[in-house]
Structures are given as C-alpha cells and as structure tokens.
N, CA, C and O atoms as a Tinker XYZ file with bonds, in Angstrom:
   356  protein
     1  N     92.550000  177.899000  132.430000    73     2
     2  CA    91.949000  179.209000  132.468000    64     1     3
     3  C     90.552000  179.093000  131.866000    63     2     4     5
     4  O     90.115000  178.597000  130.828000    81     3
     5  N     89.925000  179.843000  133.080000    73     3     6
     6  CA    88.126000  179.225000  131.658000    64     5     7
     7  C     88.228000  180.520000  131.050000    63     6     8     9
     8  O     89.026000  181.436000  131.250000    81     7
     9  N     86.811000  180.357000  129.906000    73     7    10
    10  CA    86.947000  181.263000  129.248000    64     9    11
    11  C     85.907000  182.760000  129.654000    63    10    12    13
    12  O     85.621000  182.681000  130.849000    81    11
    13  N     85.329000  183.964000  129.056000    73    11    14
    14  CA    84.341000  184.639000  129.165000    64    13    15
    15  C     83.961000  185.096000  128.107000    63    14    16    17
    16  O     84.673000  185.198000  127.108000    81    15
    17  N     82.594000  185.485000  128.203000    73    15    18
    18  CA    82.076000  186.090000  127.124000    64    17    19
    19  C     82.016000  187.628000  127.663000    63    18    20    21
    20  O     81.704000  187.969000  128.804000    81    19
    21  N     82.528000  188.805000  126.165000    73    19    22
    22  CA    82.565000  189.682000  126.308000    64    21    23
    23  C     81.080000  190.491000  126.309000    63    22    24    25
    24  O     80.091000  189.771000  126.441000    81    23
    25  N     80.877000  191.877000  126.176000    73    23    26
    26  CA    80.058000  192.903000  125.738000    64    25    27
    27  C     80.004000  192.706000  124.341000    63    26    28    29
    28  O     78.863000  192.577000  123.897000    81    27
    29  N     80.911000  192.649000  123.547000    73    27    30
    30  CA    80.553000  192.036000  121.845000    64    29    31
    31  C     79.082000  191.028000  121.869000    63    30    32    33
    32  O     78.235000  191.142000  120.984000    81    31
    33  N     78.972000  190.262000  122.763000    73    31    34
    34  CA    77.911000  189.337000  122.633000    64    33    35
    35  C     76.182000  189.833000  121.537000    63    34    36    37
    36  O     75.392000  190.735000  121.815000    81    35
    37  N     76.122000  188.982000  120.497000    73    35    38
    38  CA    74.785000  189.368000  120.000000    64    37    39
    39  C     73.806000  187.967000  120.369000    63    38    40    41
    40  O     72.725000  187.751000  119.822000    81    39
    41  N     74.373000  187.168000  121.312000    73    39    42
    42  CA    72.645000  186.664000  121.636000    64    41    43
    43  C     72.778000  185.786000  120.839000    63    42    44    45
    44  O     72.665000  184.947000  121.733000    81    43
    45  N     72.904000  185.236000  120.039000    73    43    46
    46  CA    72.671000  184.404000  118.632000    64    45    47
    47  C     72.624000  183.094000  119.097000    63    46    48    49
    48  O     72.453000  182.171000  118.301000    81    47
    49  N     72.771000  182.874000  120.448000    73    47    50
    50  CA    72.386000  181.447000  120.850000    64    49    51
    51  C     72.919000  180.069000  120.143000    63    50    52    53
    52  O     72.296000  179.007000  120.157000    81    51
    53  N     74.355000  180.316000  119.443000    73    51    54
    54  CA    74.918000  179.129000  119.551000    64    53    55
    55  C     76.027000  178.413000  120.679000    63    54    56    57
    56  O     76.287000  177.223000  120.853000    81    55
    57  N     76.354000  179.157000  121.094000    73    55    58
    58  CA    77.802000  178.671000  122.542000    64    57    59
    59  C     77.018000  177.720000  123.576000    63    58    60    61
    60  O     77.431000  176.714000  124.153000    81    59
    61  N     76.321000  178.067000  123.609000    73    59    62
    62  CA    75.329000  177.367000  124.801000    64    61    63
    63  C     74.966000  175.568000  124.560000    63    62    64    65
    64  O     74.931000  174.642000  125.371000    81    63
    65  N     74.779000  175.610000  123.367000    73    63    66
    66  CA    74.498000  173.997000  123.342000    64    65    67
    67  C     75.579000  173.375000  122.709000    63    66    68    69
    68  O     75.527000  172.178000  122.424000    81    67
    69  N     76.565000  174.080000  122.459000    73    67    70
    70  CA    78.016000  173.064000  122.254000    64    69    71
    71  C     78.935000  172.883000  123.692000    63    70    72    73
    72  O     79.864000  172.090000  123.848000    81    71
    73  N     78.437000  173.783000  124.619000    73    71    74
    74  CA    79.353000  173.430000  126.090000    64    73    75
    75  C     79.157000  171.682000  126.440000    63    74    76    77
    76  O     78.037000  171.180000  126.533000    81    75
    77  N     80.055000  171.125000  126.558000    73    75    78
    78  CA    79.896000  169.858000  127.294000    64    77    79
    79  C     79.683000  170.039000  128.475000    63    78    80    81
    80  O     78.969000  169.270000  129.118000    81    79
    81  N     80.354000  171.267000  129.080000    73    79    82
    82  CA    79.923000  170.857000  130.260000    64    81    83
    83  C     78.524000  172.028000  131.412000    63    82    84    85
    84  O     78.575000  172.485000  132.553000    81    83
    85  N     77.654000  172.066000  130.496000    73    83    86
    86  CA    76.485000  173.501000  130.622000    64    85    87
    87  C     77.363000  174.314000  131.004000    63    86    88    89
    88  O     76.882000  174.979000  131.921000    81    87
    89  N     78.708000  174.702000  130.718000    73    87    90
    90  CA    78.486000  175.893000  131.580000    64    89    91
    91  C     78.576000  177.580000  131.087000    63    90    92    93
    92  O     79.101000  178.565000  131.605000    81    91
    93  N     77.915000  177.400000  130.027000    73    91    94
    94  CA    76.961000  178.837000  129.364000    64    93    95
    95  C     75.580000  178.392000  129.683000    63    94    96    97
    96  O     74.984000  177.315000  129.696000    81    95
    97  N     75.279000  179.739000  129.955000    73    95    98
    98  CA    73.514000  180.188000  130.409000    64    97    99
    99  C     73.599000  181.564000  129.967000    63    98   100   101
   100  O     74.554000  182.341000  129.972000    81    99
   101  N     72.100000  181.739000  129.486000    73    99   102
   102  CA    72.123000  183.083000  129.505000    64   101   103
   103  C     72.060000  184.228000  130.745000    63   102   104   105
   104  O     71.262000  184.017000  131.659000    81   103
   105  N     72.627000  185.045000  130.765000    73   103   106
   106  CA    72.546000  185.791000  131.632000    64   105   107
   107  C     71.577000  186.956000  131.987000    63   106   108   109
   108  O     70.376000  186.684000  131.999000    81   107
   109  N     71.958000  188.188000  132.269000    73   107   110
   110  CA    71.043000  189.073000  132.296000    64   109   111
   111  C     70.530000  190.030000  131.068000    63   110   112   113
   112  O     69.415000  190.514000  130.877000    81   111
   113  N     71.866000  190.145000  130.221000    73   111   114
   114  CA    71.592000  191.211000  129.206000    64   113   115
   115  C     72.485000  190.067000  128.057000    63   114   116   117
   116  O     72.251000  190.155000  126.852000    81   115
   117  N     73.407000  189.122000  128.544000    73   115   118
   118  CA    73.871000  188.242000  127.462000    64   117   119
   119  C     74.563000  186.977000  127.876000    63   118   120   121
   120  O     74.415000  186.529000  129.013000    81   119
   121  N     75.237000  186.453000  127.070000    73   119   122
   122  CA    75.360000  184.777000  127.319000    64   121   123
   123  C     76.955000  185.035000  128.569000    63   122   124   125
   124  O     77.789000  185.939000  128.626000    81   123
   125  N     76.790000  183.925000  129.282000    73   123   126
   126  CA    77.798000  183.998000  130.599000    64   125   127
   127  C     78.339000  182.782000  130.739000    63   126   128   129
   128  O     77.507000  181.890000  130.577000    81   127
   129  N     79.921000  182.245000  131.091000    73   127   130
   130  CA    80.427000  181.538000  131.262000    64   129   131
   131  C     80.716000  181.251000  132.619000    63   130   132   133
   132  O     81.594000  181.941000  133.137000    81   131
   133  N     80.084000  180.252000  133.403000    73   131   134
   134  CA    80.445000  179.399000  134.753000    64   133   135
   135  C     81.780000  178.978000  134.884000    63   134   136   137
   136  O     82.079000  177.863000  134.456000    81   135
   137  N     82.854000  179.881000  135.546000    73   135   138
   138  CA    84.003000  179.984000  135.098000    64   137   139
   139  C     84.555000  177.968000  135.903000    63   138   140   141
   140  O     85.470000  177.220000  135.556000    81   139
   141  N     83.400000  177.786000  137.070000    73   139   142
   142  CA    83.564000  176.718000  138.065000    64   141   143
   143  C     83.176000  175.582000  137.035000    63   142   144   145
   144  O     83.156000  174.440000  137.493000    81   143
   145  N     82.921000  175.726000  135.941000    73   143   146
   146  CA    82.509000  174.465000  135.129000    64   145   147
   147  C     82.802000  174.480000  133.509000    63   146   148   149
   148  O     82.340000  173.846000  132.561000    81   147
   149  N     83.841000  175.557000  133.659000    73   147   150
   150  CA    84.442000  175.832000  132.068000    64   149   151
   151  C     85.974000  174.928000  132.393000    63   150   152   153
   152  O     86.971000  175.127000  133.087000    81   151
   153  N     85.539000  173.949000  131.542000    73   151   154
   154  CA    87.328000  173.299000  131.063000    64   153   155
   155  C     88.046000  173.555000  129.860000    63   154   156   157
   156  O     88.951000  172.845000  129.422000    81   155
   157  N     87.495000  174.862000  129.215000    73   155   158
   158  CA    87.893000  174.757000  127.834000    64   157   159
   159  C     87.961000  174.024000  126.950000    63   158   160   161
   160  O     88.774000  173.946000  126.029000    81   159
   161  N     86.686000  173.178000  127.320000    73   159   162
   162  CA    86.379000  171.850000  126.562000    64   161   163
   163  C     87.778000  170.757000  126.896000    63   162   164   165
   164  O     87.842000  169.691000  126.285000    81   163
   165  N     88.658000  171.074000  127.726000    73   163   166
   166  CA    89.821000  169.833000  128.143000    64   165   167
   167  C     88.656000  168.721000  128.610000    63   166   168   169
   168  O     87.552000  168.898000  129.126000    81   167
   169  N     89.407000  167.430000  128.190000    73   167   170
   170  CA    88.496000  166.517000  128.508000    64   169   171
   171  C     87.200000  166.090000  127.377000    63   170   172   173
   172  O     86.490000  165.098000  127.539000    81   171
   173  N     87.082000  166.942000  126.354000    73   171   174
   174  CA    85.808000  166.506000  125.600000    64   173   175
   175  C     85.967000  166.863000  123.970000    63   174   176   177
   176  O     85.246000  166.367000  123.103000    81   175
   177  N     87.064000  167.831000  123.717000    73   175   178
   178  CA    87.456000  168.398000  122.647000    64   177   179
   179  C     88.962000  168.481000  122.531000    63   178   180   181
   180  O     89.790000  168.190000  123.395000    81   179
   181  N     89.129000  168.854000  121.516000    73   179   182
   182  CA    90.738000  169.820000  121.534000    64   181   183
   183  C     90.651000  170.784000  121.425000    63   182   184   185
   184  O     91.551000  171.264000  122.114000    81   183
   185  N     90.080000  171.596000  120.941000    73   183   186
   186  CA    89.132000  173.302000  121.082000    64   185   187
   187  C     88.357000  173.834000  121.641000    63   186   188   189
   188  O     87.235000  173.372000  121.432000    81   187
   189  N     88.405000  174.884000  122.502000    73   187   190
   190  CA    86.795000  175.444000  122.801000    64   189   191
   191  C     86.107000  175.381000  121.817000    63   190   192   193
   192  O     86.451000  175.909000  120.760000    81   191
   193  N     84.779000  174.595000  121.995000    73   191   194
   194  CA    83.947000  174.833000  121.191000    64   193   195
   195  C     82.972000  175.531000  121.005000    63   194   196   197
   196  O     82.182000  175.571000  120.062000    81   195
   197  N     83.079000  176.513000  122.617000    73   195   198
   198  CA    81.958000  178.046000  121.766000    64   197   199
   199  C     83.108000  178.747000  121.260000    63   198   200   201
   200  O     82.495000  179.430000  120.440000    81   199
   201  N     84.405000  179.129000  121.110000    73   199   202
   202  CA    85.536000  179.789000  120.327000    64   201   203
   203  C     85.328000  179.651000  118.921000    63   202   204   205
   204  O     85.584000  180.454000  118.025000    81   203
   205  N     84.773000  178.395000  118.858000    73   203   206
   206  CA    84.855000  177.741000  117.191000    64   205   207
   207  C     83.201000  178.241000  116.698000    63   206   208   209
   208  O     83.214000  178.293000  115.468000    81   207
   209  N     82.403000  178.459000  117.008000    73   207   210
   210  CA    81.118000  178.388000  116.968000    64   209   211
   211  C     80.781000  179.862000  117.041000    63   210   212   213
   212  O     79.809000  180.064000  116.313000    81   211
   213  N     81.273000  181.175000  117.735000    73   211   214
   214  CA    81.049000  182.394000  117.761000    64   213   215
   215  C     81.555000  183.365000  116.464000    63   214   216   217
   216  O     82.712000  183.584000  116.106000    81   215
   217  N     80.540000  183.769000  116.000000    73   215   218
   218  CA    80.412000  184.631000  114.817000    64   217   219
   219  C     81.212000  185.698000  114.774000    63   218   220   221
   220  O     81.883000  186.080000  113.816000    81   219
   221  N     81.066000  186.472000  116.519000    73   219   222
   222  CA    81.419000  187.446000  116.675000    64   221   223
   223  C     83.078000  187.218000  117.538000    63   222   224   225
   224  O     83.734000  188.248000  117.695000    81   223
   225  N     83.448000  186.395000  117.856000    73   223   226
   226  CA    84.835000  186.055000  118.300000    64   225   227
   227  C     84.508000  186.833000  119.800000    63   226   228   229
   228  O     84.931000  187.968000  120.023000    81   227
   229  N     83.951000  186.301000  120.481000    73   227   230
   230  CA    83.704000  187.458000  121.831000    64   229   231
   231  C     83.870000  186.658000  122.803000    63   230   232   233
   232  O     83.508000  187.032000  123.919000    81   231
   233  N     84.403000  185.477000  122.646000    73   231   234
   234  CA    84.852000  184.473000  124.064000    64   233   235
   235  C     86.177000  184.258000  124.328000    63   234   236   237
   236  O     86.493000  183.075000  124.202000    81   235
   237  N     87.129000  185.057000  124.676000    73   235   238
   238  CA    88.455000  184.904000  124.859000    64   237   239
   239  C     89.037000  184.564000  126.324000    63   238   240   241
   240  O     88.353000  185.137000  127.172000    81   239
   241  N     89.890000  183.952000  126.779000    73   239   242
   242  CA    90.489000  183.460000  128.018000    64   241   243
   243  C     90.305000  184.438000  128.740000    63   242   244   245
   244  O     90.336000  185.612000  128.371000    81   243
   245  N     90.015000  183.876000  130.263000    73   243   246
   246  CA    89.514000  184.625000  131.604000    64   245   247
   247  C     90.561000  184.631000  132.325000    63   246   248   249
   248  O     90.791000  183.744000  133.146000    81   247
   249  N     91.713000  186.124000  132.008000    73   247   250
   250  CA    92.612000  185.932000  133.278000    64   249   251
   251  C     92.189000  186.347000  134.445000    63   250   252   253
   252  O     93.038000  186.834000  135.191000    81   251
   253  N     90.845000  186.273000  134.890000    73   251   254
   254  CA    90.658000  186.203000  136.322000    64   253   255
   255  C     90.526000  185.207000  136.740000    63   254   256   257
   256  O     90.338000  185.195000  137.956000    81   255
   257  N     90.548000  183.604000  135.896000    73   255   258
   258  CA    90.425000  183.069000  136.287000    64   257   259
   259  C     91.475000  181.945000  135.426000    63   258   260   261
   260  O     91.005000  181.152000  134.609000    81   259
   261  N     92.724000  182.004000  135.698000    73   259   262
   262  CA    93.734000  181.069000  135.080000    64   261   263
   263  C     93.986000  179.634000  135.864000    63   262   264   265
   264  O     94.357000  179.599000  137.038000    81   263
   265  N     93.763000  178.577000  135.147000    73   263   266
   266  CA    94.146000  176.971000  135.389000    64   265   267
   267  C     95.262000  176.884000  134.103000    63   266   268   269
   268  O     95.496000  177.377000  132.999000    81   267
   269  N     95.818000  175.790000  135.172000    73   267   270
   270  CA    96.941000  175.030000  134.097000    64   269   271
   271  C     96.154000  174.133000  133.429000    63   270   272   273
   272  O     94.932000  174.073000  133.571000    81   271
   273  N     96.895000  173.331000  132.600000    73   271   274
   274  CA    96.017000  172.073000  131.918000    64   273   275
   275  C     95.648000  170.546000  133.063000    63   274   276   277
   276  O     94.666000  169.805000  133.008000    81   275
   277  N     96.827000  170.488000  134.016000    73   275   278
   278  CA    96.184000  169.354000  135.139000    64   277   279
   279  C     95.230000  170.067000  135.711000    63   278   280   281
   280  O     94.270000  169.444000  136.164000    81   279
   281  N     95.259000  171.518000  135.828000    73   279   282
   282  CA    93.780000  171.692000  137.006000    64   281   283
   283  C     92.797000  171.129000  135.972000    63   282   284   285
   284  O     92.114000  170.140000  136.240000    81   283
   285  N     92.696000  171.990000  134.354000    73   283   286
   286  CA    91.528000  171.610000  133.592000    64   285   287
   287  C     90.898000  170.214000  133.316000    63   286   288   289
   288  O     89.761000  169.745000  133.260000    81   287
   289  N     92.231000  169.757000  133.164000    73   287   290
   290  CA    91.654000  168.242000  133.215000    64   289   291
   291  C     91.651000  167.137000  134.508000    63   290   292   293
   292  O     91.458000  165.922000  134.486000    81   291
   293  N     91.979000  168.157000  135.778000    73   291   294
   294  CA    90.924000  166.910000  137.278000    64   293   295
   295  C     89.648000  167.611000  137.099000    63   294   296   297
   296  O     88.626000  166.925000  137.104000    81   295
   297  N     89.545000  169.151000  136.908000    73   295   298
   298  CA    87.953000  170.072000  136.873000    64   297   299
   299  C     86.973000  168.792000  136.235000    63   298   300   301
   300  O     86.029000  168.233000  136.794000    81   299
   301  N     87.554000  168.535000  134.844000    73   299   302
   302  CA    86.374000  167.799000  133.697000    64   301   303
   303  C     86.415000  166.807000  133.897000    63   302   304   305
   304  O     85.495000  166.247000  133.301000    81   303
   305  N     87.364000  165.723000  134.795000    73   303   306
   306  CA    86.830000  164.579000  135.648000    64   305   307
   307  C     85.999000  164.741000  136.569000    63   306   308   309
   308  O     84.988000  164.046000  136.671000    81   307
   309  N     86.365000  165.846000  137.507000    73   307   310
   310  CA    85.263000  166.130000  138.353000    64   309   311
   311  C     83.992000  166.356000  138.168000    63   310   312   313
   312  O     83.209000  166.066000  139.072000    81   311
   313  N     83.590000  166.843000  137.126000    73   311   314
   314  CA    82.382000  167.113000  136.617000    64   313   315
   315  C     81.706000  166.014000  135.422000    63   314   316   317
   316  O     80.568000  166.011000  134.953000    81   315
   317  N     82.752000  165.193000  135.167000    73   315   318
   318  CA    82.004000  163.913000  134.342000    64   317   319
   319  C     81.573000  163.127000  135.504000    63   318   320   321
   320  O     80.536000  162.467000  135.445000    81   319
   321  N     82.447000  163.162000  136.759000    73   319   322
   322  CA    81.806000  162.140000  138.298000    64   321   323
   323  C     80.444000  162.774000  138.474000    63   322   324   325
   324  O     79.421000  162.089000  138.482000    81   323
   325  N     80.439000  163.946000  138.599000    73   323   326
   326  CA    79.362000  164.780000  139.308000    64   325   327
   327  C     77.983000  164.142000  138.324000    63   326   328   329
   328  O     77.079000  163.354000  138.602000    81   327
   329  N     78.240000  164.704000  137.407000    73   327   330
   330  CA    77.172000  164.071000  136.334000    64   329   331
   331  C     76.518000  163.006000  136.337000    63   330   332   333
   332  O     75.316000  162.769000  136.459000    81   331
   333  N     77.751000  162.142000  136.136000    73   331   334
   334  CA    77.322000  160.278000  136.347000    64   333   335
   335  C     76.886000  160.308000  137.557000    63   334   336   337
   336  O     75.760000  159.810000  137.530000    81   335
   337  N     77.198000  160.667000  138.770000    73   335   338
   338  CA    76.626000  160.082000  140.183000    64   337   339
   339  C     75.456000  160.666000  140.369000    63   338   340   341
   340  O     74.780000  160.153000  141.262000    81   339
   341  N     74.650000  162.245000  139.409000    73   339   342
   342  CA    73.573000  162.723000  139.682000    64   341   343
   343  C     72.734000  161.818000  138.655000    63   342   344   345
   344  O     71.564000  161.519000  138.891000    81   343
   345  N     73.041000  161.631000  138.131000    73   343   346
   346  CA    72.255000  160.711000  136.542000    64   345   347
   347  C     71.809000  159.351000  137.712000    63   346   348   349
   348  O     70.651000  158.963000  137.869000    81   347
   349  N     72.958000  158.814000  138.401000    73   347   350
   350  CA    72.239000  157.137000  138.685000    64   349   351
   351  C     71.897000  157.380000  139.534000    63   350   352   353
   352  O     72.025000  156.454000  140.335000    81   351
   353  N     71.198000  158.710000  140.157000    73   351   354
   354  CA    70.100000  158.651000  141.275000    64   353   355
   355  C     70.941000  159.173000  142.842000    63   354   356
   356  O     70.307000  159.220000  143.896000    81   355
C-alpha cells in the first residue's frame, strides 16, 4: 500500500529527501506521494522513512492504493532496475 500525505501538511521539507525512491515532490499547495513509486521504503528500510521524519504525523497508508508486501517488494526491484539502466546510459 503506498503511502499519502494529508492536508495536515506544513511544508517543512523533510519527507522529500529521505524517499529512496523520489517519490515525494512538492506539489501544488503541499508535499505529494507518487503512489507508482512509493514502496514504503520495502526494499531500502524497515520503516517509512518520511513516517519517521514528519513532525506533523500526516503520512498515513493510501487505501486507494493497497499492495501486499510481494507487490512492494517486485515495485522496489523494479525501480532499483529502472534507475541502474537510466544511470549506465
């Protein structure tokens, strides 16, 4: 399941550079989760690590968008391939 960021959001610009895998950006009015590139840190952590990192607790599981733990972890293979094969050109 990836995660989302709520309306609680104050901006404070830490979630964003602990994603392994980019997928926080800011959005229009606040920070947004790429639900196609959120593994819940499976694959790179044992925790979300914007969960651990938010002041305001405003990133809680996206049941619009529920994975088991094998989807999460082929997703964050898929996207460590994607990476490596855009990196060597």
């Amino acid at each position: 399941m990836a995660l989302k960021i709520t309306s609680e959001c104050i901006n404070c610009d830490v979630c964003e550079p602990v994603c392994p895998n980019s997928a926080i950006s800011l959005g229009d009015e606040i920070y947004e989760i790429d639900p196609g590139k959120c593994t819940e840190c499976v694959g790179h952590h044992d925790e979300p690590q914007c969960q651990i990192v938010c002041p305001v607790q405003c990133i809680p599981l996206d049941p619009a968008h529920v994975e088991t733990r094998d989807e999460l972890e082929a997703k964050a293979e898929r996207l460590k391939r994607e990476a490596a094969d855009s990196s060597a050109g």
